[in-house]
C-alpha positions as CSV (number, residue, x, y, z in Angstrom):
1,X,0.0,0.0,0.0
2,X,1.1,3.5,-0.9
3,X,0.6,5.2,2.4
4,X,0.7,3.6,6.0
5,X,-0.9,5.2,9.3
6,X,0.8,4.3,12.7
7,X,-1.3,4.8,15.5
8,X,-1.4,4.8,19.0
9,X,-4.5,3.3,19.7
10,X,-4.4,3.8,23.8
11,X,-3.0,6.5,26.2
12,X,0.6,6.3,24.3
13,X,3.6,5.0,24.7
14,X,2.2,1.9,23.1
15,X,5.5,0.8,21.6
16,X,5.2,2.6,18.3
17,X,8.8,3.8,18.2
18,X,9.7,0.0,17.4
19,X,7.0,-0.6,14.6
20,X,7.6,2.9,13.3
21,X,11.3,2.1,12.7
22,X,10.4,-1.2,11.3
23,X,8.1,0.2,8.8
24,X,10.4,3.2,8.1
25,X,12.9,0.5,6.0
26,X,10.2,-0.4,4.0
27,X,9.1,3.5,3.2
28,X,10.3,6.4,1.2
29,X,9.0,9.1,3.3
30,X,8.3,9.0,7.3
31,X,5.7,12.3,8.0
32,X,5.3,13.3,12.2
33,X,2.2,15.3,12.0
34,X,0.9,16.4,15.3
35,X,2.4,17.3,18.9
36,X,5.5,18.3,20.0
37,X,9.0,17.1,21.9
38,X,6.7,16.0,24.7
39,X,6.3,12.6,23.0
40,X,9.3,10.2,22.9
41,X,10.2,7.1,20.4
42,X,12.8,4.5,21.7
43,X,14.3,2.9,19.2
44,X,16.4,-0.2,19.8
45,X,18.4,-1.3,16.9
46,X,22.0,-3.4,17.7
47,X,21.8,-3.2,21.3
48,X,21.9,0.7,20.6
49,X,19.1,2.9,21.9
50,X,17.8,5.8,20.4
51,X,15.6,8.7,22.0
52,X,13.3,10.2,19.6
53,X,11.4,13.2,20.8
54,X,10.5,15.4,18.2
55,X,13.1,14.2,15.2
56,X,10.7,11.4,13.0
57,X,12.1,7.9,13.8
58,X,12.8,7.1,10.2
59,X,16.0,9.1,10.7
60,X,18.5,6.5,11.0
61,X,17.6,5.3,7.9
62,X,20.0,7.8,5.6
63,X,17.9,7.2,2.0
64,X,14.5,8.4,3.6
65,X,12.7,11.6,3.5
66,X,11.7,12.5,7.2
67,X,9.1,15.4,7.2
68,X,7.9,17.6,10.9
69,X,4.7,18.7,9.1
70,X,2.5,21.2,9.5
71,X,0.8,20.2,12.5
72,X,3.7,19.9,14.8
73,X,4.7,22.6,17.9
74,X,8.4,23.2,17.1
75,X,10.7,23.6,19.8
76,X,14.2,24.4,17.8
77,X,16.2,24.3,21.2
78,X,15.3,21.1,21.4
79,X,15.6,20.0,17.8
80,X,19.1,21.4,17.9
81,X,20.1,19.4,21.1
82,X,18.4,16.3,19.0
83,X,20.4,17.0,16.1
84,X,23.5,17.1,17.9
85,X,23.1,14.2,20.0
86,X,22.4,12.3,16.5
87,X,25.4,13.1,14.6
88,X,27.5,12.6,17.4
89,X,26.1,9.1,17.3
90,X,27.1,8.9,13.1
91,X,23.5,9.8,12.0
92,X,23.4,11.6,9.1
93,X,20.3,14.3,9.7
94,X,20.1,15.9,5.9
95,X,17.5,14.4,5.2
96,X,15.1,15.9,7.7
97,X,12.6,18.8,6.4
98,X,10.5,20.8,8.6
99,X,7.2,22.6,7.2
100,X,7.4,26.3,7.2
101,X,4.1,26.6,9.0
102,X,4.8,24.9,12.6
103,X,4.6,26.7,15.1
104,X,7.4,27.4,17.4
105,X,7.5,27.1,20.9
106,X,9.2,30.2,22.8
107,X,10.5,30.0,26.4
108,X,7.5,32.1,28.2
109,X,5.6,29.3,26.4
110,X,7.2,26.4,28.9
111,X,7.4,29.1,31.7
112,X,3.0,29.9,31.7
113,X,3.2,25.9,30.7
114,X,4.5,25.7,34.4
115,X,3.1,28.2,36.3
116,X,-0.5,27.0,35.3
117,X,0.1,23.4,36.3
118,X,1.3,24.7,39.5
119,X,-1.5,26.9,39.6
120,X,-4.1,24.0,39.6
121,X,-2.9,22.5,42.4
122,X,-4.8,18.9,43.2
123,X,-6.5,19.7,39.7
124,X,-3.5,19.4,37.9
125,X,-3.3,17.4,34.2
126,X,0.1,16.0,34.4
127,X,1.5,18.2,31.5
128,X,5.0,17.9,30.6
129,X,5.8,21.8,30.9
130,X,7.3,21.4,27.0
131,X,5.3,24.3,26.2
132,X,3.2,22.5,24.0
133,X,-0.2,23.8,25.4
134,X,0.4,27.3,25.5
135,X,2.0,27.5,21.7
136,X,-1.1,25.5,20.8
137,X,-3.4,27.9,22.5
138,X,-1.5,30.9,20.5
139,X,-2.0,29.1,17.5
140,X,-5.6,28.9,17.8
141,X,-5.8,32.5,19.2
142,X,-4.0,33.4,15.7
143,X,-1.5,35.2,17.4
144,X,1.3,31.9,17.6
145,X,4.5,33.0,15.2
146,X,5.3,30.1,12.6
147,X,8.9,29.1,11.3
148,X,8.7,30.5,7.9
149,X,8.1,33.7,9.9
150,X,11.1,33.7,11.6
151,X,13.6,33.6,8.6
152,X,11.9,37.5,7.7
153,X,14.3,39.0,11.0
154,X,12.4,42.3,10.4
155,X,8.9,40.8,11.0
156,X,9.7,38.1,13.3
157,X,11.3,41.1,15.7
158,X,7.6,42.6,15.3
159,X,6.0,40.0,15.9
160,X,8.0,38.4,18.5
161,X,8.4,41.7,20.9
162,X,4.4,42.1,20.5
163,X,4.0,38.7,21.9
164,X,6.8,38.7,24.6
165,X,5.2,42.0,26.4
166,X,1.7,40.2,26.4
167,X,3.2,36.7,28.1
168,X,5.3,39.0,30.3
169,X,2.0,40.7,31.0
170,X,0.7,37.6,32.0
171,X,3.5,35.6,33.6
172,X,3.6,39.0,36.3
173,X,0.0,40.0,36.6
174,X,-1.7,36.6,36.9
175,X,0.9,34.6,38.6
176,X,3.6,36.8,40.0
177,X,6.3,35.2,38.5
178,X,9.5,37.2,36.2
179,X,9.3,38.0,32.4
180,X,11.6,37.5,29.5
181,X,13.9,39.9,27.9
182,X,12.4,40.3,24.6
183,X,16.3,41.1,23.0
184,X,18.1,38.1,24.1
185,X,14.8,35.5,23.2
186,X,15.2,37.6,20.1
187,X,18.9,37.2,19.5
188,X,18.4,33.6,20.5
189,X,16.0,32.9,18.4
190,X,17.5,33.8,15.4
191,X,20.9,31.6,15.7
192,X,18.4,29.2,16.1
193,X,16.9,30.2,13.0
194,X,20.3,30.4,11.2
195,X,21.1,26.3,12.0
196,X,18.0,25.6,11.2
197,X,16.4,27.1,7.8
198,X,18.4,24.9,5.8
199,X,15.9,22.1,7.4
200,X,12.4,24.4,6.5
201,X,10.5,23.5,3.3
202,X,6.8,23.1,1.9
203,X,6.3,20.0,3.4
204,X,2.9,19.2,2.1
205,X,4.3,19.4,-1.4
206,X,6.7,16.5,-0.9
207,X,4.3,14.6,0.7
208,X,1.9,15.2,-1.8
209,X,4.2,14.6,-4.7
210,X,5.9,11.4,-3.1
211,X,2.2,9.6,-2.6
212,X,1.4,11.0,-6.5
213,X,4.3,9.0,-7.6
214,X,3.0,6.2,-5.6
215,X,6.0,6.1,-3.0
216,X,5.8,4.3,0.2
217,X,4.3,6.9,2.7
218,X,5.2,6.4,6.7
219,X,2.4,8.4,8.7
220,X,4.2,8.3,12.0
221,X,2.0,9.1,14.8
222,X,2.6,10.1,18.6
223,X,1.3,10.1,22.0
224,X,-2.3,8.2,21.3
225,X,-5.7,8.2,20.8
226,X,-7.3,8.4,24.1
227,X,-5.1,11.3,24.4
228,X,-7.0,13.1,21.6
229,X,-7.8,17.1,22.7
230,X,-11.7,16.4,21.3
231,X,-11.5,12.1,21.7
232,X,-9.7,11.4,24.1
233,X,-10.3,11.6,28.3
234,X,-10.4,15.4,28.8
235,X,-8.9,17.5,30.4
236,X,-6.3,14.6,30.7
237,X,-5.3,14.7,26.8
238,X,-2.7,16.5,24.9
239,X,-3.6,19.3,22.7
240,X,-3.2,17.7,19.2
241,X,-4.9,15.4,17.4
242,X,-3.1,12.3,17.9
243,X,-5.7,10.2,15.3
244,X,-5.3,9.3,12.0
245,X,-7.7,12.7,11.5
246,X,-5.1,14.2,12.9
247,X,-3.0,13.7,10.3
248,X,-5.3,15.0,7.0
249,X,-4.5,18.5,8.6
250,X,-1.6,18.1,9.9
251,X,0.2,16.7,7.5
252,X,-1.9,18.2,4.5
253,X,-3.8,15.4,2.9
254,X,-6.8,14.3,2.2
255,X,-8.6,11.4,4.0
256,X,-8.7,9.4,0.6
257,X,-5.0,9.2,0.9
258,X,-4.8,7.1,4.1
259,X,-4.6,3.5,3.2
260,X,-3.5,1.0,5.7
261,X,-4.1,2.2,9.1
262,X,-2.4,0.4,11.9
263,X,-3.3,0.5,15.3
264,X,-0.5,-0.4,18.0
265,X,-1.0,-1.6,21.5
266,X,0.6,-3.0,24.0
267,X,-0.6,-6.3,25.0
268,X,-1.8,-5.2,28.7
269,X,-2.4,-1.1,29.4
270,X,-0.8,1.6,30.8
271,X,-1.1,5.4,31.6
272,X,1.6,8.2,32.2
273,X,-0.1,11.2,34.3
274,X,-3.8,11.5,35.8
275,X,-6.9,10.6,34.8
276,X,-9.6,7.8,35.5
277,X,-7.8,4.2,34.1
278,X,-10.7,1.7,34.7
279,X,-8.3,-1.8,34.6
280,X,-5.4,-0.1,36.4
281,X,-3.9,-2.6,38.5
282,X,-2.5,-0.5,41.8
283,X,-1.0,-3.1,43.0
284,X,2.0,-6.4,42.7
285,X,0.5,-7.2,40.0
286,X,0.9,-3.5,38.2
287,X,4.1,-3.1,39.7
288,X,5.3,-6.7,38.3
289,X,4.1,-5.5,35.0
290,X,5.8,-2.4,35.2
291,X,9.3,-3.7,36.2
292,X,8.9,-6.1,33.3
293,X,8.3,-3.8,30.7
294,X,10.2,-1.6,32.0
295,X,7.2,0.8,32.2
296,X,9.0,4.6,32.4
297,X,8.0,7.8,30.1
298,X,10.7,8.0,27.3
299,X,10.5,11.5,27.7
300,X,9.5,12.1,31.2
301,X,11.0,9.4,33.0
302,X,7.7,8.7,35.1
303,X,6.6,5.4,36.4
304,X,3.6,4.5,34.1
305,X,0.1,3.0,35.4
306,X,-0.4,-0.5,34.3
307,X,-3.4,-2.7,34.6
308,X,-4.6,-5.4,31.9
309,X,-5.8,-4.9,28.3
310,X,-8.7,-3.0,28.1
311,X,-10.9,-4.0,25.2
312,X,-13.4,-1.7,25.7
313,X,-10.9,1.0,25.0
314,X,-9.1,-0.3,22.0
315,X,-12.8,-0.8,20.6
316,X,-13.4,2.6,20.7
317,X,-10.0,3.8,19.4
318,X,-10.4,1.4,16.6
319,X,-13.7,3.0,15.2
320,X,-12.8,6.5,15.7
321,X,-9.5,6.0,13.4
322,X,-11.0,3.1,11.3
323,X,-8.3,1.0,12.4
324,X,-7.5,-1.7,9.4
325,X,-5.3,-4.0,12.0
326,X,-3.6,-4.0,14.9
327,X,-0.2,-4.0,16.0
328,X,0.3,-6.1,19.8
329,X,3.3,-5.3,21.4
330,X,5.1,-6.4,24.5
331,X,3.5,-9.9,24.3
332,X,6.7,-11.0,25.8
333,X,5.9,-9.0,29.4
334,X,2.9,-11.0,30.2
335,X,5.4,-14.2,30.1
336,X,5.2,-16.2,33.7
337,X,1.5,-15.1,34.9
338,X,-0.8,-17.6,35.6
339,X,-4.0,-16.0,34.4
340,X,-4.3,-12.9,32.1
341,X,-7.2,-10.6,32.1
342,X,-9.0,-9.3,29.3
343,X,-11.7,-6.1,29.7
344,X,-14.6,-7.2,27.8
345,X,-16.8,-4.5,29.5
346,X,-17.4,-1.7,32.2
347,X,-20.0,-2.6,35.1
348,X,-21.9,1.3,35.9
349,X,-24.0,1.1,38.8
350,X,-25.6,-2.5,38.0
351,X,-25.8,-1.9,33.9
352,X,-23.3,-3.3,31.6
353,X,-21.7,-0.9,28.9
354,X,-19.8,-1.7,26.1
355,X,-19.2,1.4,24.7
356,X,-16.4,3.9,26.1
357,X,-17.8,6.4,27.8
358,X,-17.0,10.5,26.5
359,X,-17.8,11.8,30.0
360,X,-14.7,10.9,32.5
361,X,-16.7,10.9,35.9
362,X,-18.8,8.3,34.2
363,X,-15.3,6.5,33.3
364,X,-14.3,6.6,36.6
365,X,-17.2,4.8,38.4
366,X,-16.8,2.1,35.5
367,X,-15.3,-1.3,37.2
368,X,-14.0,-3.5,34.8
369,X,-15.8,-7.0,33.6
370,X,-12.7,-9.3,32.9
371,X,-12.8,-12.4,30.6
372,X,-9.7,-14.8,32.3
373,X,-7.7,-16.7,30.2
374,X,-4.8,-19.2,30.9
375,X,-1.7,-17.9,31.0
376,X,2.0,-19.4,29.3
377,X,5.4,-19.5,31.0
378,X,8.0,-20.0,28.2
379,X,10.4,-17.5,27.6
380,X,9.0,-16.3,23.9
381,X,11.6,-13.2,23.1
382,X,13.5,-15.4,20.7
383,X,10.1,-16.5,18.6
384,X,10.0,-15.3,15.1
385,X,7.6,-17.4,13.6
386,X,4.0,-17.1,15.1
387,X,3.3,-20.7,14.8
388,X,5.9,-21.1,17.7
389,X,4.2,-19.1,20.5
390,X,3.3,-21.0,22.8
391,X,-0.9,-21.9,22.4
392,X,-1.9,-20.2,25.6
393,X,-0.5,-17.0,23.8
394,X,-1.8,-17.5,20.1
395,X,-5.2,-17.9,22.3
396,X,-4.7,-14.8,24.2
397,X,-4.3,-13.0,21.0
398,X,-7.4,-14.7,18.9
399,X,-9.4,-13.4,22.1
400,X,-7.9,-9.5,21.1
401,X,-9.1,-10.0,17.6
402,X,-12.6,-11.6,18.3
403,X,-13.4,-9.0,20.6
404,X,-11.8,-6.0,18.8
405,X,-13.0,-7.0,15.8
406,X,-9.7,-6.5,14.1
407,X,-6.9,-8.6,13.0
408,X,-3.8,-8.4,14.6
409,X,-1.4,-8.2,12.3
410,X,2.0,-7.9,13.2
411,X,3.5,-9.2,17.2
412,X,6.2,-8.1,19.1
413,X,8.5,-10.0,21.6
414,X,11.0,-7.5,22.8
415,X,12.2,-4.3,22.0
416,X,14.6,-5.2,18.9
417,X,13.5,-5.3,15.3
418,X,14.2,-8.8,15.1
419,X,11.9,-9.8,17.8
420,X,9.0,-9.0,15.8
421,X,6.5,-11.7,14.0
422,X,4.7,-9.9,11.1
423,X,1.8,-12.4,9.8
424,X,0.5,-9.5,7.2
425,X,2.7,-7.6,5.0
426,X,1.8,-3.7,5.5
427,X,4.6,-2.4,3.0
């Protein structure tokens, strides 16, 4: 298929790093469409890890196209320190191009990011203080200053030193904290600008023009569904569109161009942050699973909340991207337990739903209904053909599908790109 859509199809940090790197050496182009340096990609490849943040994971392959599209918050500080950290590790990063029209995240941006959360108190929403809220908020209030803007020094000093005295404005007023210097983000700003316009381009005309010529196209997506500004659990969401929507407008093309559209989970659930989590598992059993999968933010560093696979949820993220398949990863974590869990529905005050709820007070009071399966105990991290699970496993996955609805197309086994089992082609 010409284009491919990688999806988290949970609350992130699903494993999508891996499948996205697998899938990037089949493609031509890899396109990150929506959020900011808040998200984070590991990469394993050789016994060699890579941190992605805000850099498309299709970078370490040299031959590819790698696009930030439109619908990314650009934070060049941290693209620069990304940059360096690669070459110094031999990766070649020409062939990274960033869309004139992201939006760029200033330092009073990460500063009101901060003092808000704080402000909140026991309300807060577990941002990452990136900035990415506040530089999406400008955005919407038309009043956000975009890359291509920046090269013009003249008007980017305009519009900069306009928007600097309103956050300082702000920033003193409302929470009593200090201001910027307008002429040293300024001067900053544009040394940035300097390493970095060599990167900017018209993004939505190479991706246009590569899926015209019928290229491989790598739709790489971040955080995840339930994490969705308008789908997800608000207020404990992101403020992108981290759906396969998300990436019409934030990557420039039409729905019509999405073909394959890949949904990746892991094989139990977890959650970074706040926010109701209705088969979270507060308890040895969470905590075994998150010791065995190693269950910290790539970006953050927090502990994740773990619990078992929800089916409920991955129902509903399934129909609101039209998921085509699924992508199960970290089968190899649920090795050595005697019984696995399966959420097959929410119990609400003596009714039984089976739809995910929109309203997150409702979610709350939802207690899981579990179908139990039997569980395996063999070591399966060096399986590469899925007729060699073990049958407690293949079982545990033809469960996923029935209930989901959905086929699941490609397993993974551990973190390296040979400990994956594709049973579907997707390039």
């Amino acid at each position: 298929m010409p284009s491919v859509v990688v999806i988290g199809a949970q609350w992130g940090d699903e494993g999508k790093g891996k499948i996205i790197d697998y899938l990037a050496g089949k493609a031509h182009v890899v396109v990150r469409a929506q959020g900011g340096n808040n998200a984070g990609h590991t990469v394993i490849v050789e016994d060699k890890k890579y941190a992605f943040h805000l850099m498309p994971s299709g970078v370490l392959y040299k031959e590819k196209l790698n696009v930030i599209a439109n619908g990314v918050v650009f934070d060049p500080e941290g693209f620069l320190k990304e940059v360096e950290v690669l070459e110094g590790q031999g990766i070649d990063t020409s062939n990274i191009k960033i869309d004139e029209r992201v939006h760029v995240i200033f330092p009073y941006h990460k500063k009101i990011d901060a003092l808000e959360e704080e402000a909140r108190g026991e309300a807060q929403i577990g941002t990452t203080k990136k900035g990415i809220g506040p530089c999406y908020m400008d955005k919407i209030e038309r009043s956000g200053i975009r890359l291509g803007e920046m090269i013009d020094q003249e008007t980017f000093k305009e519009r900069l030193f306009h928007q600097v005295d309103r956050k300082n404005s702000i920033i003193e007023k409302i929470y009593s904290g200090e201001g910027f210097n307008k002429e040293e983000i300024y001067e900053t700003y544009c040394e940035y600008v300097e390493k970095i316009k060599k990167y900017v381009a018209d993004t939505t005309i190479l991706v246009h023009d590569a899926l015209e010529e019928e290229k491989k196209v790598l739709f790489e997506g971040a955080q995840g569904t339930l994490l969705d500004i308008d789908l997800g659990t608000y207020p404990y969401v992101t403020s992108s569109h981290p759906t396969s929507g998300g990436f019409c407008v934030g990557a420039g093309v039409g729905p019509n161009r999405l073909d394959e559209i890949m949904g990746v989970v892991k094989a139990y659930t977890t959650r970074v942050g706040l926010g109701p989590f209705p088969t979270e598992e507060d308890n040895e059993t969470g905590d075994l699973i998150r010791k065995k999968g190693n269950e910290f933010g790539t970006t953050t560093g927090r502990p994740r909340r773990c619990g078992w696979f929800d089916g409920v949820m991955v129902k509903y993220t399934a129909r609101v991207n039209g998921l085509t398949g699924i992508s199960l990863m970290l089968l190899d974590v649920l090795s050595g337990f005697e019984k696995i869990k399966i959420c097959t529905g929410y119990e609400l005050e003596g009714k039984v739903l089976q739809h995910f709820p929109a309203n997150i007070k409702t979610l709350g009071k939802c207690k899981p209904i579990y179908e139990e399966v039997d569980g395996w105990q063999e070591d399966i991290t060096k399986v590469d053909k899925y007729e060699d699970l073990p049958e407690n496993a293949k079982n545990y996955i033809a469960k996923i599908e029935a209930y989901v609805g959905l086929p699941v197309k490609i397993v993974s086994v551990g973190p390296k790109r040979n400990q994956t089992i594709v049973r579907e082609t997707i390039f």
